[in-house]
C-alpha positions as CSV (number, residue, x, y, z in Angstrom):
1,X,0.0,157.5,-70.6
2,X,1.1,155.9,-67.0
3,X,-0.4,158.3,-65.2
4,X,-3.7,157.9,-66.7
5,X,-3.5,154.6,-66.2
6,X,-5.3,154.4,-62.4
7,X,-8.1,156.1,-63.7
8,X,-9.2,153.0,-65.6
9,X,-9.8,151.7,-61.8
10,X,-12.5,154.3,-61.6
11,X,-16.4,153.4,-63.2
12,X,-17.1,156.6,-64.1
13,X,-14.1,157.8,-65.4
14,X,-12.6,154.3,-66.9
15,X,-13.6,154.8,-70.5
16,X,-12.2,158.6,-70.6
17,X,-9.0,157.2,-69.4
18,X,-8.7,154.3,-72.3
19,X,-9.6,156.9,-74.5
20,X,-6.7,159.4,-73.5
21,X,-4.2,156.5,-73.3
22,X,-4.7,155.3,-77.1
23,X,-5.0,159.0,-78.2
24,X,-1.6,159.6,-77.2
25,X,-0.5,156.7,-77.8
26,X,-1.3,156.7,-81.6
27,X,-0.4,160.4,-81.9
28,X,3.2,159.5,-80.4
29,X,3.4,156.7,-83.3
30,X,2.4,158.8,-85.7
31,X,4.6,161.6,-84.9
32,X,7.6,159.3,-84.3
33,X,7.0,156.9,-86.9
34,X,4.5,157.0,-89.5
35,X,5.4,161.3,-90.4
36,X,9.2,160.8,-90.8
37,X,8.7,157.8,-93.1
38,X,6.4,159.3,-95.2
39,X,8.8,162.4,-95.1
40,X,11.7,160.7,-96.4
41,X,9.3,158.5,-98.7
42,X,8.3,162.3,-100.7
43,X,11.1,164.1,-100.1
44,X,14.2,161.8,-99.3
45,X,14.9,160.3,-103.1
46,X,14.3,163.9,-104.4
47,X,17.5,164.9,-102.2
48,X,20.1,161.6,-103.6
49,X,19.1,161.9,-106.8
């Protein structure tokens, strides 16, 4: 994401670059956070009960 970031400086190229940042920035949340929870949301109780 940080070394997208100079290629918002650039006209052309400036809404390429937002778009790449949020992409990976919502694909590392969902892979860090939002997968895991719902993980252990389906399949955590089934394993302590």
């Amino acid at each position: 994401m940080l070394t997208a970031w100079p290629i918002t400086l650039d006209p052309i190229f400036s809404g390429l670059a937002w778009v790449l940042i949020f992409g990976l920035f919502v694909s590392t949340v969902f892979t860090l956070v939002v997968i895991p929870v719902v993980y252990y949301m389906v399949y955590g109780r089934r394993a302590t009960s």
